[in-house]
ZAMARGU-4260 file (C-alpha; in steps of 0.2 Angstrom, whole numbers, plus 5000, padded with zeros to 4 digits):
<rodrens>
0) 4866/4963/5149 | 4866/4983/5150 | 4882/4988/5158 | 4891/4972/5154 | 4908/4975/5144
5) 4904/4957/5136 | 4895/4943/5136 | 4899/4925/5131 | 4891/4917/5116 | 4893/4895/5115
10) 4902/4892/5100 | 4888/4880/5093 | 4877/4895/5095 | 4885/4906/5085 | 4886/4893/5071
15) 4871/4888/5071 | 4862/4906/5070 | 4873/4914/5057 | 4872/4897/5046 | 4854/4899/5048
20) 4856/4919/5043 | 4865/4916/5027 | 4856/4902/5020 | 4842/4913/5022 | 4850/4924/5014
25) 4852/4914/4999 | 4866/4903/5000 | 4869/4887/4999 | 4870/4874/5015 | 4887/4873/5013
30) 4892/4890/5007 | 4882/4896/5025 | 4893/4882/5036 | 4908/4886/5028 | 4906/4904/5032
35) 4896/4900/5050 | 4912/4887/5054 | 4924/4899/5047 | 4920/4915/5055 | 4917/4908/5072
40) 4933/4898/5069 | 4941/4915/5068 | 4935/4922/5086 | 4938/4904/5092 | 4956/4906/5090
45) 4956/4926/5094 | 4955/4933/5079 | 4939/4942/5082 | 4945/4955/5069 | 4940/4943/5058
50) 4927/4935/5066 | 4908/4937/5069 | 4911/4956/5068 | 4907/4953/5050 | 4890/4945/5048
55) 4881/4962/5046 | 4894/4969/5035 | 4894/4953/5026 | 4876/4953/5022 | 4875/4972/5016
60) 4888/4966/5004 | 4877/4953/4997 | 4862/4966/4997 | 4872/4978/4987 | 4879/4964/4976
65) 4898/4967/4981 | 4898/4950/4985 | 4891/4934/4977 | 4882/4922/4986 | 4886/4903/4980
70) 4901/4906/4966 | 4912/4893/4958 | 4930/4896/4954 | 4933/4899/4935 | 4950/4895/4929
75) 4959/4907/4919 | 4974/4899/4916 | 4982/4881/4920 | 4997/4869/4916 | 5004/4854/4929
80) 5011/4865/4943 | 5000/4883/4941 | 4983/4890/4940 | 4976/4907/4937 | 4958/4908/4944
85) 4945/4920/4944 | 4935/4922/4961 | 4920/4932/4953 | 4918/4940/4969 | 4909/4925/4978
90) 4911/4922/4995 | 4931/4919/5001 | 4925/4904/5012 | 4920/4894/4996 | 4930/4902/4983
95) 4946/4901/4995 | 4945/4884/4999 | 4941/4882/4979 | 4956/4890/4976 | 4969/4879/4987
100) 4957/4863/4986 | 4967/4866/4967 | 4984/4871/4975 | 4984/4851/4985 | 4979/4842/4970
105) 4994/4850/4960 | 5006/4849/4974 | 5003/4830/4979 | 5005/4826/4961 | 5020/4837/4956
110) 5029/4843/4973 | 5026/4862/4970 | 5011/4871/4966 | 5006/4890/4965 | 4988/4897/4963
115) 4985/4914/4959 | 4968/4920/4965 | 4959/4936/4958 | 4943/4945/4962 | 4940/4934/4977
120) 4926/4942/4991 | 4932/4943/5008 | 4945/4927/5013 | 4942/4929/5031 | 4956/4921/5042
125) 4971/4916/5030 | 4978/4906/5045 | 4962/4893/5038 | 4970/4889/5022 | 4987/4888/5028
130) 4980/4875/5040 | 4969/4866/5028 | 4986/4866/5016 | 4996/4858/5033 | 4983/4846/5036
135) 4984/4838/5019 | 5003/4838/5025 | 5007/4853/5013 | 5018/4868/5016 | 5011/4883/5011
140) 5016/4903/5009 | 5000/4915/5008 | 5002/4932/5000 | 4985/4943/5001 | 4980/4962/4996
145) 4964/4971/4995 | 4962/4979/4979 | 4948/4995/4983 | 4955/4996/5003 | 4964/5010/5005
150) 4967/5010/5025 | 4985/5012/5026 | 4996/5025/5027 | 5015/5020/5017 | 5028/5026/5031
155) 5031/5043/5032 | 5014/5048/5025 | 4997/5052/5033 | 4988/5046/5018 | 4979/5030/5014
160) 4989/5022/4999 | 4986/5003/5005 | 4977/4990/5012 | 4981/4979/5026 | 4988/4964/5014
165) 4990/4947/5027 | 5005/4938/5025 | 5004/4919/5033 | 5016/4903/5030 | 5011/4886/5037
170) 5022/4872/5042 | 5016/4853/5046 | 5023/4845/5062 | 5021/4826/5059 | 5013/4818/5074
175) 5011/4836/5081 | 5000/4853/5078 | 5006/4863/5065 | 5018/4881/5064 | 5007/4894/5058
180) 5012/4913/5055 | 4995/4923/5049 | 4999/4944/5051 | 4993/4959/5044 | 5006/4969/5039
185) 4996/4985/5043 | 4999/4989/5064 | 4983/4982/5068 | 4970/4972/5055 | 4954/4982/5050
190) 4944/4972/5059 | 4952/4975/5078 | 4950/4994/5073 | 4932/4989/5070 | 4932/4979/5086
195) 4937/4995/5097 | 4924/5003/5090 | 4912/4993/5096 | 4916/4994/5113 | 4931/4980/5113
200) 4950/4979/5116 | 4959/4995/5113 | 4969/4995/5101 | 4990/5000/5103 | 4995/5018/5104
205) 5001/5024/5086 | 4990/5010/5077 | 4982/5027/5064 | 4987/5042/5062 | 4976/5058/5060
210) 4973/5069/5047 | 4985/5081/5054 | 4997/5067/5055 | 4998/5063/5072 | 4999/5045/5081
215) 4983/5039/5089 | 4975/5022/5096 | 4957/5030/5093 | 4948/5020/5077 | 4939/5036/5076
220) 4949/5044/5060 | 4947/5028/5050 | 4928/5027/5051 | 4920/5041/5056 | 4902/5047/5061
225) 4893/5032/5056 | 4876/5033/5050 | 4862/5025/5062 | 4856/5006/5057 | 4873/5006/5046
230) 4887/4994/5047 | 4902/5004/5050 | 4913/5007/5035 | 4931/5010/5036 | 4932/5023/5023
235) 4922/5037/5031 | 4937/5044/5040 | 4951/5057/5036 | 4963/5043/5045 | 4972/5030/5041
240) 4980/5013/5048 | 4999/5012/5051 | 5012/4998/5044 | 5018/4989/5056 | 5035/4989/5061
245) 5038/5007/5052 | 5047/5004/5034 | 5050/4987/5035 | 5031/4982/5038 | 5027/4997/5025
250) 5039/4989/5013 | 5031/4971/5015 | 5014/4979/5014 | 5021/4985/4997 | 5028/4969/4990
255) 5010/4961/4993 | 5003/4972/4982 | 5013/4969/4971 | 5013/4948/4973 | 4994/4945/4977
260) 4985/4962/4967 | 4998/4966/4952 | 5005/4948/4949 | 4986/4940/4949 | 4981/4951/4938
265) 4967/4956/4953 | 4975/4973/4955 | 4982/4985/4971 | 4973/4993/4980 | 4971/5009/4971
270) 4979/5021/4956 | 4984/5040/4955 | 4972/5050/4949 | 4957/5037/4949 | 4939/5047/4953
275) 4932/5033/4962 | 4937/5019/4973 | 4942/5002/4966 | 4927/4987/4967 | 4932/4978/4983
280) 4942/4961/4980 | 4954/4949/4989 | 4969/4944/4977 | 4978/4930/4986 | 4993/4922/4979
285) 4997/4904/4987 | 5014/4893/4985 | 5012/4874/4989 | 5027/4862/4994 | 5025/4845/4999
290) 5038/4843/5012 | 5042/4823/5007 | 5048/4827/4991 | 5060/4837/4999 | 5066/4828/5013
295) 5078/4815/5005 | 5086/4810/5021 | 5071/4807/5029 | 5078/4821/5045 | 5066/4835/5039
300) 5051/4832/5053 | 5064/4828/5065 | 5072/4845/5064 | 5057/4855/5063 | 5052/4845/5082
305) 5069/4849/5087 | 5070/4868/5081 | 5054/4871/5091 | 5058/4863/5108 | 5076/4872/5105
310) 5065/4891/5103 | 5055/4885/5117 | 5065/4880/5131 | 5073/4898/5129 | 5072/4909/5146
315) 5057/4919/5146 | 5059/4939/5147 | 5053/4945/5164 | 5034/4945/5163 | 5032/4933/5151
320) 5027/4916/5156 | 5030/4905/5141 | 5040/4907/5125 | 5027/4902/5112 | 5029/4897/5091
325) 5019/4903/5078 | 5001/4895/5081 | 5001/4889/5099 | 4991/4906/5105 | 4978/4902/5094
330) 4978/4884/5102 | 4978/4891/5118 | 4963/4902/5115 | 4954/4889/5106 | 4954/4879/5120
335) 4949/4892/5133 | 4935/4900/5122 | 4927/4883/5115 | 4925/4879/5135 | 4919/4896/5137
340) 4910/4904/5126 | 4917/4919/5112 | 4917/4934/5123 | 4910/4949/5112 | 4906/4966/5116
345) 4885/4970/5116 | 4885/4981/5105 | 4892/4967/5093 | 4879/4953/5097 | 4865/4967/5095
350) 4870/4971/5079 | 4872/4952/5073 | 4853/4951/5082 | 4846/4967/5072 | 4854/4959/5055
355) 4844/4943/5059 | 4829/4952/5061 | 4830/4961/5046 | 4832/4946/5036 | 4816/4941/5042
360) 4821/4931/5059 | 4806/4931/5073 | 4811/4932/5089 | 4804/4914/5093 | 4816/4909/5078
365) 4829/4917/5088 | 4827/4911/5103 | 4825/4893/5097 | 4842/4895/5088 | 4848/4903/5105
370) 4845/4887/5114
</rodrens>
């Protein structure tokens, strides 16, 4: 499809070739759905940033041994309510749901429950655990960091002193979909940067900043010349990412560091005076409520059903069609793309094609996968 600015991939595609790719690569049938499931998951509801993008990325990590293939959680700490776990830097998809598979069974037996996660691998889409915690009819606050990503620059510096640290909350709606909030606190995820550079949606003006310190949307100074038949790394730049919303995201951006990397005992991002970059790591740290033990006058489900119709029969601002809650865009888009396809930019299938290949793939294997 020379030419094309995308092309549209079927969902059950996509999961059934990169499941194929990274059982190949050595994990196990379920280790290789979740993270099929959950990557395609991501671009299903939009979130291409943390999509797809990631299979070649994903598999160097493995190659280079930055991350573990088939890990199991290894609890550090534990009473009734808390528990301190150790990642050991497998694969977010299994260590993550791990992790808050732990969080339900101490929230369902005691009403609140916190997990402290450290030295996970990449945790994809946080918006998945908050939902796996609402389907289990759990409430549930997500504070993450990257320990070893410097991308961001604090405000009013030019320098890369963070990474872009999600924040998500999850709400259930009994008899409904739930209320999901799952951000970045950095302008733009690292992964939309990434996205631009290969060929996709541009990304807002002022979303980096230069070396020289000016504003750009050009994912150019956080990545750099990238080497051919390399994934592209977001460290080879003299750039950096901006906070969103100027100090008060910077300030946030801050506080997860201090929550999800200091307070796990997984670390920040980085340290003065530190001659090499931090190993790579997600530190997430999860609050769990259950929502019944709370709700002594049986009103609570009522009043969240009420709050949402009253947000949402507000007047929309000219130009904008519908005033929507946290989680209903990425309903919308689920619907849309699950009928049609995950649009992605050539250059993105070709590189998830070439990584295929190289893990031994033939290109009859392809095209029966394809089909």
């Amino acid at each position: 499809m020379a030419g094309s600015k995308e092309i549209r991939v079927a969902p059950e595609v996509m999961i059934r070739l990169v499941r194929a790719m990274f059982a190949r690569a050595g994990c196990s049938e379920k280790e290789a759905s979740d993270i099929a499931e959950r990557l395609t998951g991501a671009n299903l509801r939009g979130h291409d940033s943390h999509g797809v993008i990631r299979v070649p990325r994903y598999l160097q990590w493995i190659e280079a041994g930055r991350q573990k293939i088939n890990q199991t959680i290894e609890i550090v700490m534990e009473n009734e309510v808390m528990a301190i776990v150790d990642g050991k830097y497998g694969f977010g998809q299994s260590v993550g749901e791990q992790t808050v598979d732990l969080g339900l069974k101490k929230v369902k037996a005691q009403g609140l429950a916190l997990t402290a996660l450290r030295d996970a691998g990449h945790l994809g889409r946080i918006g998945d655990w908050a939902e796996r915690a609402a389907a289990a009819g759990i409430a549930s606050i997500h504070m993450v960091n990257v320990r070893g990503s410097l991308l961001v620059a604090p405000f009013g510096g030019r320098e890369r002193r963070m990474g872009t640290s999600p924040f998500c909350i999850g709400i259930p709606v009994r008899g409904g979909d739930p209320v999901v909030l799952d951000f970045a606190t950095s302008t733009v995820a690292e992964g939309k940067a990434l996205v631009a550079l290969k060929g996709g949606k541009a990304l807002p003006e002022g979303s980096l900043i230069d070396a020289e310190g000016k504003l750009t949307n050009d994912p150019w100074p956080l990545y750099g010349d990238v080497p051919e038949g390399k994934a592209p790394e977001p460290y080879g730049g003299p750039g950096a990412l901006t906070p969103f919303g100027g100090h008060k995201g910077s300030g946030l951006n801050f506080m997860m560091e201090m929550m999800a990397g200091a307070l796990t005992g997984s670390g920040c991002a980085g340290g003065p005076d530190e001659p090499e970059r931090r190993p790579f790591c997600n530190g997430m740290l999860s609050i769990f409520i259950d929502p019944d033990r709370m709700d002594s006058g049986g009103v609570m489900a009522d009043e969240i059903r009420s709050y949402i119709t009253f947000v949402k029969n507000t007047r929309p601002a000219e130009g904008v069609a519908e005033v929507l809650v946290p989680g209903e865009k990425e309903r919308m888009t689920l619907a849309e793309r699950s009928a049609g396809g995950l649009p992605l930019a050539p250059e993105v299938w070709d590189d998830i094609l070439a990584s295929a290949r190289k893990l031994g793939f033939s290109e009859n294997e392809l095209e029966t996968l394809g089909s």
